[in-house]
Backbone of each chain as ProteinMPNN parsed JSONL, in Angstrom:
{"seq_chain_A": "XXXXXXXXXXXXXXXXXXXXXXXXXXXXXXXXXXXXXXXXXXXXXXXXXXXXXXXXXXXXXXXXXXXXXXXXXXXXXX", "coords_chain_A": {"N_chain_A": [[23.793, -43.575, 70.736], [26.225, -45.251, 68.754], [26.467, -48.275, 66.819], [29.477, -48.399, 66.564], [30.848, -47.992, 69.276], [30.227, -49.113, 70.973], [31.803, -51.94, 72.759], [31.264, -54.578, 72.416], [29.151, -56.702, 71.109], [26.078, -58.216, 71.731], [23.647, -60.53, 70.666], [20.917, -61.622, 71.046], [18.511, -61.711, 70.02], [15.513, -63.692, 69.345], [15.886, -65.577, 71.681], [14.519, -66.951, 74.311], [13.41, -65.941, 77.908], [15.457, -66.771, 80.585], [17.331, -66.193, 79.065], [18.756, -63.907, 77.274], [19.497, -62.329, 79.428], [20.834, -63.806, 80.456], [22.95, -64.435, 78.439], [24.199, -61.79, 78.223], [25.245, -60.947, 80.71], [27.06, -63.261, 80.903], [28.373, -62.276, 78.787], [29.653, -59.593, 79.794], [31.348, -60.258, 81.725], [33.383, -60.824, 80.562], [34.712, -58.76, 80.07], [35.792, -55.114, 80.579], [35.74, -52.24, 83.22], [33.566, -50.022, 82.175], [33.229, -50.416, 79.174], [31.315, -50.77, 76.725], [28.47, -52.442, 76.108], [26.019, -53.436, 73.7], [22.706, -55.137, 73.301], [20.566, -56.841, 71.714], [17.228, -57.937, 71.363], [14.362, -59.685, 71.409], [12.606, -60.77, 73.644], [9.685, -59.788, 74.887], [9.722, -59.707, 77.914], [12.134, -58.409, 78.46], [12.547, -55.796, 78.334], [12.148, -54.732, 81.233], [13.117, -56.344, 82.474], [16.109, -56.207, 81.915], [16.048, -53.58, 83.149], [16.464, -53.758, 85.753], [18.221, -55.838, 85.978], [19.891, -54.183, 85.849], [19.97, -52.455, 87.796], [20.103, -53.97, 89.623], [23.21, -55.167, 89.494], [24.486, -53.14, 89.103], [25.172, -52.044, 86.779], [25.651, -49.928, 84.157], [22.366, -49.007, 82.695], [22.592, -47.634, 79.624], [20.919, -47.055, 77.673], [17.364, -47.646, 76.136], [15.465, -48.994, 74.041], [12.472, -49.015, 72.108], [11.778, -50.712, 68.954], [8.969, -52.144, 67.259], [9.117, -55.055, 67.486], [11.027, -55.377, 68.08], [14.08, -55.345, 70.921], [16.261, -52.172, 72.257], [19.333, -52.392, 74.328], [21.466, -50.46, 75.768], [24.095, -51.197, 77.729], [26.732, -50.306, 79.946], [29.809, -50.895, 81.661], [30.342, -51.675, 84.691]], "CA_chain_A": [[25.117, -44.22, 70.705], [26.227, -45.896, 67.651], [27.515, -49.531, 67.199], [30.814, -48.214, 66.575], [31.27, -47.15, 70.147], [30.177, -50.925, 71.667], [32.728, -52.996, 72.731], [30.374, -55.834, 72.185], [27.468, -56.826, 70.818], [25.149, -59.558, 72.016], [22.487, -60.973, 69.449], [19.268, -62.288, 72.014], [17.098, -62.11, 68.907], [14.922, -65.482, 69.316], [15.99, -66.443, 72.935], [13.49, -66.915, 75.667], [13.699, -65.34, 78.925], [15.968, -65.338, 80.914], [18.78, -65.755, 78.49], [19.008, -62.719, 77.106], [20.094, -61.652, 80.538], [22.754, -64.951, 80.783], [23.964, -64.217, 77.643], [25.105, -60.467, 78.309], [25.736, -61.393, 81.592], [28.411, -64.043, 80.643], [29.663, -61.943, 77.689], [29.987, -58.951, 80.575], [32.146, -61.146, 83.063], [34.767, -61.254, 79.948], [34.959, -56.982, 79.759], [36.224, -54.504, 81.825], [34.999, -50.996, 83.656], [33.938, -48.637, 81.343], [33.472, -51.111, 78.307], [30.006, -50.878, 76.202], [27.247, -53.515, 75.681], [24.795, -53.39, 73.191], [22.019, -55.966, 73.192], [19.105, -56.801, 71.236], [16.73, -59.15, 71.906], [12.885, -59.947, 71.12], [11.912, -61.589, 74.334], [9.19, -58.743, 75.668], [9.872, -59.161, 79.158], [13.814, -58.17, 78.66], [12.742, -54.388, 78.573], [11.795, -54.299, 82.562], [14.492, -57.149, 83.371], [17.411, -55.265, 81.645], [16.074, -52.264, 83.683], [16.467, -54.516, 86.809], [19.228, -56.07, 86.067], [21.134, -52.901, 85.502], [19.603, -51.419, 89.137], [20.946, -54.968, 91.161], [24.359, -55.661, 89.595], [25.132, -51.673, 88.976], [26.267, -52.127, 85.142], [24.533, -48.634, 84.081], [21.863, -49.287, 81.673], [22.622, -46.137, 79.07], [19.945, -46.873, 76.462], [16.519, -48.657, 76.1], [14.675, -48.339, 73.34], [11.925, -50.448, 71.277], [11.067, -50.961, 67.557], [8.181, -52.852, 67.024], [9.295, -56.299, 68.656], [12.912, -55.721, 68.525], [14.539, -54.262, 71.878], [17.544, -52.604, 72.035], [19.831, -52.282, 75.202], [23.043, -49.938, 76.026], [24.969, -51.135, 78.643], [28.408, -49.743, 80.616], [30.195, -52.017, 82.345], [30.504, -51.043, 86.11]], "C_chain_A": [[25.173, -45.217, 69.557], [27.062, -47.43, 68.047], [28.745, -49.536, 67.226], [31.667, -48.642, 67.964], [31.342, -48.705, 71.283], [31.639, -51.752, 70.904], [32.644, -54.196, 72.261], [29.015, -55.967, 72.108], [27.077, -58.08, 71.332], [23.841, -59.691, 71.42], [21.622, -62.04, 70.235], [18.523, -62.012, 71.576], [16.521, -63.674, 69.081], [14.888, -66.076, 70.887], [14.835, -66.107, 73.8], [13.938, -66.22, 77.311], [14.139, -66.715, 79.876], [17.273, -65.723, 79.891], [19.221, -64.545, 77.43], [19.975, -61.972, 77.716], [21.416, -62.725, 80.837], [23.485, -64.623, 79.753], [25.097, -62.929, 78.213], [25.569, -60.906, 80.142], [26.964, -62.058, 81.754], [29.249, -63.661, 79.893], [30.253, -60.775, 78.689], [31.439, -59.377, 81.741], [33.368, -61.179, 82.033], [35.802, -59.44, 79.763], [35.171, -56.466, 81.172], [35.576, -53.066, 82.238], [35.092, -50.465, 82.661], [33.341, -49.538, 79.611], [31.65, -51.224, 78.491], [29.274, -52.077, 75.793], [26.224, -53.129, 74.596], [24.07, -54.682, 72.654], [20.952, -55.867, 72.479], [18.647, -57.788, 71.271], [15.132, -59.137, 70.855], [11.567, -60.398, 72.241], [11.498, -60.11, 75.006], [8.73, -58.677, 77.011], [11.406, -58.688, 79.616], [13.353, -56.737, 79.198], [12.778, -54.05, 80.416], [13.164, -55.563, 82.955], [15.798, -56.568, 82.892], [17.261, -54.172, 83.284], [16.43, -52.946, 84.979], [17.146, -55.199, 87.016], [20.269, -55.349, 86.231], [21.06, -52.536, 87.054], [20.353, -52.912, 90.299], [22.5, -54.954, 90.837], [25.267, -54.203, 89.18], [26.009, -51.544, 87.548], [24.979, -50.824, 84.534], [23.971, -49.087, 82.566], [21.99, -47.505, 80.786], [21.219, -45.599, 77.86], [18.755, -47.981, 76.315], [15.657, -48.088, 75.279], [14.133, -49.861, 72.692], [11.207, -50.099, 70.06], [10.346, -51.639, 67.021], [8.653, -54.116, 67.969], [10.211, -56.282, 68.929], [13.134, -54.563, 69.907], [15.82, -53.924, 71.492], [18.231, -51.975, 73.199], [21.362, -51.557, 74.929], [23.576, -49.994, 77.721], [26.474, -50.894, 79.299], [28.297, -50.391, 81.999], [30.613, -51.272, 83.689], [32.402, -51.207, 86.491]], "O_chain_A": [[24.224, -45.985, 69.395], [27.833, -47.718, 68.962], [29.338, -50.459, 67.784], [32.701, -49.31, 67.987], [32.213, -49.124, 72.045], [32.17, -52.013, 69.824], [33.567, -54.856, 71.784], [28.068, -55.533, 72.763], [27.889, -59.005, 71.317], [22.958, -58.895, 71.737], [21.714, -63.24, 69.978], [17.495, -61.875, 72.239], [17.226, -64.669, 68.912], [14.037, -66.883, 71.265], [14.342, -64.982, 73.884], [15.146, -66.165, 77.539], [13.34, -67.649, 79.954], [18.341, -65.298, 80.33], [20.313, -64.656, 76.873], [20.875, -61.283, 77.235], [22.545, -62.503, 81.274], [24.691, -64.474, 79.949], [26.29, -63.017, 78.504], [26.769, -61.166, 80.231], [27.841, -61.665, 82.523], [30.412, -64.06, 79.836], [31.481, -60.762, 78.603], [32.238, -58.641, 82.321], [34.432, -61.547, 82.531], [36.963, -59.148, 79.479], [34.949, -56.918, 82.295], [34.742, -52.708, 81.408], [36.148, -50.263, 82.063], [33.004, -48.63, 78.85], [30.93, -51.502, 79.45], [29.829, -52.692, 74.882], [25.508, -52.208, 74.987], [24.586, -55.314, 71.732], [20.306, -54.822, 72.542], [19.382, -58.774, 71.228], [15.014, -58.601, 69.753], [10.347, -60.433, 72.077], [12.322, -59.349, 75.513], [7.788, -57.995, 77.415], [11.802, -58.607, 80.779], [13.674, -56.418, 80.343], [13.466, -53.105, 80.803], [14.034, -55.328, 83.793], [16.644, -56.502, 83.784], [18.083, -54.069, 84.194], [17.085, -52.024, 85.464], [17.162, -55.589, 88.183], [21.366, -55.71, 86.656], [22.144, -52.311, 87.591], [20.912, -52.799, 91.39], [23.212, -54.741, 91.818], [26.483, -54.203, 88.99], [27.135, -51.089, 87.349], [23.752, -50.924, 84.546], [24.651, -49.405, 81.591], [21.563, -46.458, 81.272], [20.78, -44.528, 77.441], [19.091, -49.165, 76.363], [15.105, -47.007, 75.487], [14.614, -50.993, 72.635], [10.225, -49.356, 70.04], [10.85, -52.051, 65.976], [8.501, -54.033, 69.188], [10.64, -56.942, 69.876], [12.653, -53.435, 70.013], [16.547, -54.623, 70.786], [17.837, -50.815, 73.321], [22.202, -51.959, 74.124], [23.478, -49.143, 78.605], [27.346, -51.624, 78.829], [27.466, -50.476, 82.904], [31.253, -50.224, 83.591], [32.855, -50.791, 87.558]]}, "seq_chain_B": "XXXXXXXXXXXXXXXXXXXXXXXXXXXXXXXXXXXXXXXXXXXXXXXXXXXXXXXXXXXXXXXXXXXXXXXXXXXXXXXXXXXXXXXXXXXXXXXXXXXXXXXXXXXXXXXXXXXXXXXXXXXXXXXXXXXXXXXXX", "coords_chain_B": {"N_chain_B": [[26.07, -59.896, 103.748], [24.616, -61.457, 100.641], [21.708, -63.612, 100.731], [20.782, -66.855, 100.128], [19.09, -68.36, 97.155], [16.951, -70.744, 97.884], [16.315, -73.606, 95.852], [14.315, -76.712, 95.823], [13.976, -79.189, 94.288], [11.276, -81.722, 93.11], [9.966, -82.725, 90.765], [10.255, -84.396, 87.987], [9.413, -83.218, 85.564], [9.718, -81.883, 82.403], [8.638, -79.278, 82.029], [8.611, -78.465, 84.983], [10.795, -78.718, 85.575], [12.592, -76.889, 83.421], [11.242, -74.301, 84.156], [12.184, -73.837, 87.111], [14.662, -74.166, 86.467], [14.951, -71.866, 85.002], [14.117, -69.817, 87.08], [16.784, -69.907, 88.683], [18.456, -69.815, 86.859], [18.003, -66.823, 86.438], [18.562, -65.963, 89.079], [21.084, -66.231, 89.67], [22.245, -64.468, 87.481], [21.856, -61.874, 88.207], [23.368, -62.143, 90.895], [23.078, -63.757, 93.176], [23.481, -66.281, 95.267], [22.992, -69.363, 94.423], [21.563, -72.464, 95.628], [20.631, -75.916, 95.022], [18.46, -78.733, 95.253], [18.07, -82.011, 95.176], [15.405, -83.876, 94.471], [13.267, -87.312, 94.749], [11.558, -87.891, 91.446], [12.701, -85.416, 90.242], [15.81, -85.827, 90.487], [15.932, -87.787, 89.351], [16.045, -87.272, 86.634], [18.393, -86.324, 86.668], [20.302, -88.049, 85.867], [23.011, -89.261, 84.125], [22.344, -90.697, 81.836], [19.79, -90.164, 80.728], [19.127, -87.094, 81.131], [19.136, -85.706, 78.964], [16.619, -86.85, 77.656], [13.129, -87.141, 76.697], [10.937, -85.968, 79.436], [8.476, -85.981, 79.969], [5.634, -83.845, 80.561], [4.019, -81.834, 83.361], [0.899, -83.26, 84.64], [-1.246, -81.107, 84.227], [-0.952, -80.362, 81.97], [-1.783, -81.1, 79.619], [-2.912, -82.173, 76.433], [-3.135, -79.596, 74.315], [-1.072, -78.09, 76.125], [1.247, -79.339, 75.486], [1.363, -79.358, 72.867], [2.313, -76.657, 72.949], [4.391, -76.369, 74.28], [5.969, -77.903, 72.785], [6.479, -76.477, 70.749], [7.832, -74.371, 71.424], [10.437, -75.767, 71.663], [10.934, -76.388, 69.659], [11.341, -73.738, 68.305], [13.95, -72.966, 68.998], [14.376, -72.81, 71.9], [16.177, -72.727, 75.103], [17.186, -75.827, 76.118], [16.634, -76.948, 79.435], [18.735, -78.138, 81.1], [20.281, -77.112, 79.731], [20.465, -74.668, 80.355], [20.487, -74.483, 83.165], [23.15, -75.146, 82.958], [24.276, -72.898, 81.863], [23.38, -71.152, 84.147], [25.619, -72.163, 85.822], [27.729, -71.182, 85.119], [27.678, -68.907, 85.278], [27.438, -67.836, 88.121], [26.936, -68.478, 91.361], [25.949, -71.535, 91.576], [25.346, -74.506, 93.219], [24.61, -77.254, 93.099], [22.965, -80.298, 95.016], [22.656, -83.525, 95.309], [19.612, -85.799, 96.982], [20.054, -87.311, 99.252], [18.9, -89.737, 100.588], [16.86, -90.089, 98.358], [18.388, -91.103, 96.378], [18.987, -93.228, 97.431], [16.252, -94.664, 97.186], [15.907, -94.545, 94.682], [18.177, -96.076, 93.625], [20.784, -95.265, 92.851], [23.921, -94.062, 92.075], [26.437, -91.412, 92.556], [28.376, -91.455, 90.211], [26.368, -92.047, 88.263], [25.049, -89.795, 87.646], [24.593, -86.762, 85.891], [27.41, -84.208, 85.289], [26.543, -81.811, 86.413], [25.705, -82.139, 88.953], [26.828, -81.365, 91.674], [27.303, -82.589, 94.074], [26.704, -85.201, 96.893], [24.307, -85.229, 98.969], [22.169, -84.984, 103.114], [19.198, -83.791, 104.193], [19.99, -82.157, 106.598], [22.236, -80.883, 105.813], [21.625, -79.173, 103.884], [19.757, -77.425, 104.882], [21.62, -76.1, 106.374], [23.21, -74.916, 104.562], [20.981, -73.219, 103.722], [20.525, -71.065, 105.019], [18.778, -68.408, 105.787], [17.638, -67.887, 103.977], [15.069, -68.136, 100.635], [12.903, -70.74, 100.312], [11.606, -72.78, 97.791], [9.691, -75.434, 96.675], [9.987, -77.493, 94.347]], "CA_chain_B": [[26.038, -61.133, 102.946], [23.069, -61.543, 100.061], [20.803, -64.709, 101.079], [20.505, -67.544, 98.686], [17.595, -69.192, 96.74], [17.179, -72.571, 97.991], [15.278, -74.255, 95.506], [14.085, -78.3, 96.255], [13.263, -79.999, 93.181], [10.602, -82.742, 93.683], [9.248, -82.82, 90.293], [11.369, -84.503, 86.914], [9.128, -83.432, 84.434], [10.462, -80.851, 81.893], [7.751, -78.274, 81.875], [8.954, -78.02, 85.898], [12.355, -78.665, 85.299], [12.719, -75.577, 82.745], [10.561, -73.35, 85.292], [12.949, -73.841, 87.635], [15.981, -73.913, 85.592], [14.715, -69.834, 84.468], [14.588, -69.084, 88.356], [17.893, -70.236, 88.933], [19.532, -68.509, 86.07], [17.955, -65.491, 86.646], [18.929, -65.513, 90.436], [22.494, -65.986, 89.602], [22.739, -63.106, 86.884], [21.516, -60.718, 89.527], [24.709, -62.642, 91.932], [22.108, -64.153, 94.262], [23.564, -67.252, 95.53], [21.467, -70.659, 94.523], [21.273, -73.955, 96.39], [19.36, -76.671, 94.4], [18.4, -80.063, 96.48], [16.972, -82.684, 94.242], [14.866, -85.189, 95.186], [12.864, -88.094, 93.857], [11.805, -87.092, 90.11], [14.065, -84.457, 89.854], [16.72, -86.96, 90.451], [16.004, -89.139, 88.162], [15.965, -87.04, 85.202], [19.724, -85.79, 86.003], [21.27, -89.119, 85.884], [23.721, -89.07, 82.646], [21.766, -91.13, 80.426], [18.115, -89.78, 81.182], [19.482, -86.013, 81.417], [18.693, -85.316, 77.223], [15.58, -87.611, 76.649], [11.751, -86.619, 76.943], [10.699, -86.137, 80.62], [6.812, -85.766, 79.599], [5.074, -82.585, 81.559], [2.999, -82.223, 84.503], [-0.296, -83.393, 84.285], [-2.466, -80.169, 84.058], [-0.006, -79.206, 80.376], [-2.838, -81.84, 78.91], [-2.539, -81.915, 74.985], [-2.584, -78.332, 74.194], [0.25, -77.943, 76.415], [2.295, -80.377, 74.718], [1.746, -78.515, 71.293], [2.741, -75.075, 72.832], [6.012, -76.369, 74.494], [7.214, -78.61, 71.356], [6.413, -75.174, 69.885], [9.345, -73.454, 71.776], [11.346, -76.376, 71.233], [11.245, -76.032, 67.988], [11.895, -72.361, 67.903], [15.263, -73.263, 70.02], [14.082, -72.625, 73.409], [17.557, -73.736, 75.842], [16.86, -76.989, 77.378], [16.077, -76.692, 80.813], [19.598, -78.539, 81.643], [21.403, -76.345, 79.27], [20.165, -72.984, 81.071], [21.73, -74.838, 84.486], [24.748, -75.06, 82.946], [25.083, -71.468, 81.847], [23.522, -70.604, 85.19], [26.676, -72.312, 86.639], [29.14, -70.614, 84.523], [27.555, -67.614, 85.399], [27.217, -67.716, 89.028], [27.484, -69.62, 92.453], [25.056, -72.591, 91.747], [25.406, -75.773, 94.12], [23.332, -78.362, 92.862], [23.186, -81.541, 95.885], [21.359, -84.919, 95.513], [18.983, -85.863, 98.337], [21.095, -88.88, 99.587], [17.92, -90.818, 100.905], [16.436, -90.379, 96.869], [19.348, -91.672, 96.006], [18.526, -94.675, 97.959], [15.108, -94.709, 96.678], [16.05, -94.55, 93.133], [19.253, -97.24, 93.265], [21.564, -94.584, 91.638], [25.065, -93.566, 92.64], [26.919, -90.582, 92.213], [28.909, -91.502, 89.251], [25.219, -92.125, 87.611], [24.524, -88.563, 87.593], [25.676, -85.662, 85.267], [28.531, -83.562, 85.919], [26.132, -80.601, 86.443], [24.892, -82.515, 89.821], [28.251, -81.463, 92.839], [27.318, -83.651, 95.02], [25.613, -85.537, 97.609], [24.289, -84.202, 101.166], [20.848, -84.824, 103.671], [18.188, -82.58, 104.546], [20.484, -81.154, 107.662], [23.302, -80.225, 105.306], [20.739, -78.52, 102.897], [19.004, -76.579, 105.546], [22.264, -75.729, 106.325], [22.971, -73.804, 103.46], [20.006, -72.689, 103.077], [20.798, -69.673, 105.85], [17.884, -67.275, 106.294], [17.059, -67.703, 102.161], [13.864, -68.79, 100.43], [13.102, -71.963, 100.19], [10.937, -73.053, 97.033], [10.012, -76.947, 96.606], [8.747, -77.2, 92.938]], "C_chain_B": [[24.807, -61.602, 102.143], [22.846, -63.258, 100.425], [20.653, -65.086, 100.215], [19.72, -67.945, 98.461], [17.863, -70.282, 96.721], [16.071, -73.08, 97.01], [15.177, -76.305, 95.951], [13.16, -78.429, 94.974], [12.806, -81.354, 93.089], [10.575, -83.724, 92.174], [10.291, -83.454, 88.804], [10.606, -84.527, 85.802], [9.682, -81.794, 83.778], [10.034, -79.808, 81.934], [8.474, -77.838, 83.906], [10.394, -77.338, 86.062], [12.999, -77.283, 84.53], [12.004, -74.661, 83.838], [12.112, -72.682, 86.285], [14.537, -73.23, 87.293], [16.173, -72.062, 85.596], [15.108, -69.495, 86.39], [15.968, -68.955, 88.927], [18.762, -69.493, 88.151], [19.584, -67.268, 86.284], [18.675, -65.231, 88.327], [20.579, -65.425, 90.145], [22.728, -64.958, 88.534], [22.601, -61.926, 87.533], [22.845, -61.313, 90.937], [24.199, -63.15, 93.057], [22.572, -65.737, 94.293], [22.522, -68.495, 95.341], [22.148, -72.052, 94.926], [19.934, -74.875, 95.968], [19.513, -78.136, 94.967], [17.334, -80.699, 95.475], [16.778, -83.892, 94.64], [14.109, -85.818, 94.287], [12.858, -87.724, 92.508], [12.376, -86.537, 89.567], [15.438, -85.213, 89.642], [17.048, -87.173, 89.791], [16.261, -88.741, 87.232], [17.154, -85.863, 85.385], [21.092, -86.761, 85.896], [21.956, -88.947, 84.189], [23.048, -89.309, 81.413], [20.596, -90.953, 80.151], [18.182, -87.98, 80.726], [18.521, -84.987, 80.115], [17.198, -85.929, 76.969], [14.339, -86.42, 77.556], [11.097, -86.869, 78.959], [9.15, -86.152, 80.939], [6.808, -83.932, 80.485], [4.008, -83.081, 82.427], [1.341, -82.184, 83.954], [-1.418, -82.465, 83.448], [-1.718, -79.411, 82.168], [-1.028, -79.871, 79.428], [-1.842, -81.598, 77.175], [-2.261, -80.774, 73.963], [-1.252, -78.258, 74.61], [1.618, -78.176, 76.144], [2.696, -79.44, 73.443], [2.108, -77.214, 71.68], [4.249, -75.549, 73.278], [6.728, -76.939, 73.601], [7.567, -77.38, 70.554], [7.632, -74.38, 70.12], [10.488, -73.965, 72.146], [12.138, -76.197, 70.149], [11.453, -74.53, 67.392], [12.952, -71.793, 68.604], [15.511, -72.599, 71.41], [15.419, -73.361, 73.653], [16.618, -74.307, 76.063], [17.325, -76.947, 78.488], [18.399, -76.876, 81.631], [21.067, -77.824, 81.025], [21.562, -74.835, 79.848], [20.608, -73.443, 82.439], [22.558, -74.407, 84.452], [24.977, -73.515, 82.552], [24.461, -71.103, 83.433], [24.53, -70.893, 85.956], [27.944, -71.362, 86.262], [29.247, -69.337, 85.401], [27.591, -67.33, 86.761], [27.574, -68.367, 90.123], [26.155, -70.124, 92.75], [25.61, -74.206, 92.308], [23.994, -76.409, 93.924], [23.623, -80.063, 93.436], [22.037, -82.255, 95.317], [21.329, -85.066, 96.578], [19.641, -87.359, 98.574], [19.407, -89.758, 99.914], [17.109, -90.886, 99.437], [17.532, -91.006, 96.144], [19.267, -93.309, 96.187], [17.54, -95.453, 97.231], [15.138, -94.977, 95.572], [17.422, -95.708, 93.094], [20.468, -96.817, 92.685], [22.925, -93.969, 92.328], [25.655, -92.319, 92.155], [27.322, -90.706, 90.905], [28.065, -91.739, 87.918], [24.595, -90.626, 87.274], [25.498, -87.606, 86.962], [26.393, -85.061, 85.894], [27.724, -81.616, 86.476], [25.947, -80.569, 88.146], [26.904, -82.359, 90.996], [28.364, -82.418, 93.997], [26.457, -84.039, 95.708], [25.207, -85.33, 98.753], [22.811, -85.015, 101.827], [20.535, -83.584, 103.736], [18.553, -81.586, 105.475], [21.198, -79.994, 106.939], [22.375, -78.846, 104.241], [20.37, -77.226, 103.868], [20.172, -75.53, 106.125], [22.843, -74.601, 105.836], [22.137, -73.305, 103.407], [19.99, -71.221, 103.686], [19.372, -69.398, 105.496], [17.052, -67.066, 104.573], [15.782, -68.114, 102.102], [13.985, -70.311, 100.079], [12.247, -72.33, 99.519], [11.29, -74.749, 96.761], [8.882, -76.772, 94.981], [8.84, -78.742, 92.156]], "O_chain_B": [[23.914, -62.137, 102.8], [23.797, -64.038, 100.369], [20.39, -64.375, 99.245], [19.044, -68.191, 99.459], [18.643, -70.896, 95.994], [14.905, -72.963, 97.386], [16.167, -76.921, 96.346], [12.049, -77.961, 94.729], [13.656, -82.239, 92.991], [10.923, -84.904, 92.122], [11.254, -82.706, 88.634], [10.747, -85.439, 84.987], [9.964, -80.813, 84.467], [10.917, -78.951, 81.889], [8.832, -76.663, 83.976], [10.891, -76.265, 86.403], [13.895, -76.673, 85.113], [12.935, -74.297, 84.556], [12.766, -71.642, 86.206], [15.221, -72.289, 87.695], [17.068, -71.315, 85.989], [16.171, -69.038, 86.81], [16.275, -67.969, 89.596], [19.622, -68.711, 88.557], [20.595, -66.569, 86.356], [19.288, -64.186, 88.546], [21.185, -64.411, 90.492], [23.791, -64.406, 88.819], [23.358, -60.985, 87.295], [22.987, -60.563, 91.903], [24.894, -63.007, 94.062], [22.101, -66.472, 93.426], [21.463, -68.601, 95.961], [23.189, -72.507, 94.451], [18.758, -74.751, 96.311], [20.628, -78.638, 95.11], [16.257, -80.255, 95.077], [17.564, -84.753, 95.034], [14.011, -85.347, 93.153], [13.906, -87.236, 92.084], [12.743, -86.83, 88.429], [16.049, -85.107, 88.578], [18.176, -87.007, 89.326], [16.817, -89.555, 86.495], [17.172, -84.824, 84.726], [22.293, -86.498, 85.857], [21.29, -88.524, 83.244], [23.026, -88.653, 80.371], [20.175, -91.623, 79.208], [17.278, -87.581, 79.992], [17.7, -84.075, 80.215], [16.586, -85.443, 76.018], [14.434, -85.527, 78.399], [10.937, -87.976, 79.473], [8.711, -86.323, 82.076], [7.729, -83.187, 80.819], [3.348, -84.12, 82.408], [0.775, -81.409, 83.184], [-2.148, -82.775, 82.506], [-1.978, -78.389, 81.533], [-1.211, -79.258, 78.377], [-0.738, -81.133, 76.891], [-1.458, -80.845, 73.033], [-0.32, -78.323, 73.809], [2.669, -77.587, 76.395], [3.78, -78.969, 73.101], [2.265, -76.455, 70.723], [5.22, -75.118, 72.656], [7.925, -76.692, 73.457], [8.585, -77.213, 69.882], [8.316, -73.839, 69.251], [11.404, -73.358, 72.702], [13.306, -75.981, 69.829], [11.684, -74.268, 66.212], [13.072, -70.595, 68.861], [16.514, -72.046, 71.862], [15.863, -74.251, 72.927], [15.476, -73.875, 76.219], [18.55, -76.902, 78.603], [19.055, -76.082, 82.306], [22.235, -77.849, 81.413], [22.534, -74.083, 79.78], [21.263, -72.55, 82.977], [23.06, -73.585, 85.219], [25.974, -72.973, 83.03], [25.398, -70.637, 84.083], [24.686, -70.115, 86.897], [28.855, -70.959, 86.984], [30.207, -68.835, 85.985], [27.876, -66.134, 86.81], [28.645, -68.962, 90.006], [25.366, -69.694, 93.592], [26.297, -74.905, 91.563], [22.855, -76.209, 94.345], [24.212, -80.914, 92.77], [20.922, -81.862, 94.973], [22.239, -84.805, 97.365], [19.505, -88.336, 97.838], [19.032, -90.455, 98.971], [16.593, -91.999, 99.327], [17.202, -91.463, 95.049], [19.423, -94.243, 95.402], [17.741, -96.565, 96.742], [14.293, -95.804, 95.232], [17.393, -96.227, 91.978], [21.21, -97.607, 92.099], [22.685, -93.28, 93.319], [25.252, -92.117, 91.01], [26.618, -90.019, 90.164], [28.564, -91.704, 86.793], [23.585, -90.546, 86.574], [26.699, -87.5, 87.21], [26.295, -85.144, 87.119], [28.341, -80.594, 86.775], [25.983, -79.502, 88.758], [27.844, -83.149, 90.922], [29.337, -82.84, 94.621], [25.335, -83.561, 95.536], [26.056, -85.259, 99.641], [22.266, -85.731, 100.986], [21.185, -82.569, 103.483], [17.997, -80.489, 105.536], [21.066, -78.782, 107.114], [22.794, -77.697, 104.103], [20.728, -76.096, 103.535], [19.884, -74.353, 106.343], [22.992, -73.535, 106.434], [22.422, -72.342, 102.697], [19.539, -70.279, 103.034], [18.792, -70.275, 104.857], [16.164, -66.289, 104.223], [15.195, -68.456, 103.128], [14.98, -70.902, 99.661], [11.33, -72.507, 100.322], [12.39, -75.291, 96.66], [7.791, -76.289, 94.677], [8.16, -78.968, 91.155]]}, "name": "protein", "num_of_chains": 2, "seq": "XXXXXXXXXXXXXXXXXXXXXXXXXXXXXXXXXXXXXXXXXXXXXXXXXXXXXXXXXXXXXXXXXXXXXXXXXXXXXXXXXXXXXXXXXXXXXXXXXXXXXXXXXXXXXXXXXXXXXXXXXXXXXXXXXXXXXXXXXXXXXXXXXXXXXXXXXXXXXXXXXXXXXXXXXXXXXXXXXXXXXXXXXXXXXXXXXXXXXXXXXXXXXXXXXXXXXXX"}
């Protein structure tokens, strides 16, 4: 999925855990069903808390992938 | 009805204070109700004019410890009291002062940041606290 296709991006390069997850979290609460996330971060415990965030609050994680330290997250908004 | 995380904050040094802070955020981005009850130490270091300054760390962070957390100061770690406040935005966080630390410490409501909702006892706490966990840190 390309950046085109995201509604919104969220830039959690540098942040510490857990804001990664407050950021998209708080930018999520401004979007509606159906409406794309893409996150990237650095903090290497996001990859298993995305995945775990996605499975409690039902926002479907679509994409998880990692490039050396960078993560990068596709989320759809429930 | 999901069960909330009661935390009880004893402790007002920053190395706790941030700990905490992370549990709290994270419980409310997952929609997990939090209830935070602050007592002595903790207290103290959310009164308005205390809130920002240096709170030291707990004992065992020794001098190493010091140089690893200035370390993720300085590589713009939130402060502990700024990851509250987005955990409030983000969620349903109730953060009470322990009315008898209140006592203890000389400090009135209007002495305490706007992050802090109000003031209760140990009944009202337990109260809330329903069937949740209850972490004293």
């Amino acid at each position: 999925m390309g950046d085109d296709q995201a509604t919104l991006v969220v830039d959690a390069r540098g942040l510490n855990c857990p804001m990664p997850i407050v950021r998209t979290a708080q930018a999520m609460k401004a979007l509606n069903p159906g409406d794309i996330v893409e996150v990237t971060a650095t903090d290497p415990g996001s990859v298993r808390d995305f995945a775990a965030w996605s499975r409690t609050t039902g926002h479907a994680l679509l994409a998880s992938s990692t490039d050396g330290g960078l993560f990068r997250f596709v989320l759809r908004h429930k | 009805m999901e069960q909330p995380l009661n935390l009880v904050l004893f402790s007002g040094t920053d190395d706790k204070l941030q700990a905490a802070s992370v549990l709290a955020a994270g419980a409310a981005a997952i929609g997990k109700p939090v209830h935070v009850f602050l007592q002595y130490w903790a207290l103290d270091a959310f009164r308005t004019d205390r809130i920002g300054a240096d709170h030291g760390l707990a004992p065992e962070a020794g001098a190493e410890g010091r140089l690893a957390v200035d370390r993720m100061a300085r590589a713009g770690q939130t402060p502990w009291h700024e990851t509250l406040r987005a955990a409030k935005d983000l969620g349903e966080v109730d953060i009470e002062a322990c009315s008898l630390s209140m006592d203890l410490l000389g400090i009135e409501e209007a002495d305490l940041d706007p992050l802090v909702d109000g003031v209760e006892g140990v009944t009202a706490f337990y109260d809330s606290a329903g069937d949740g966990q209850v972490l004293f840190i």
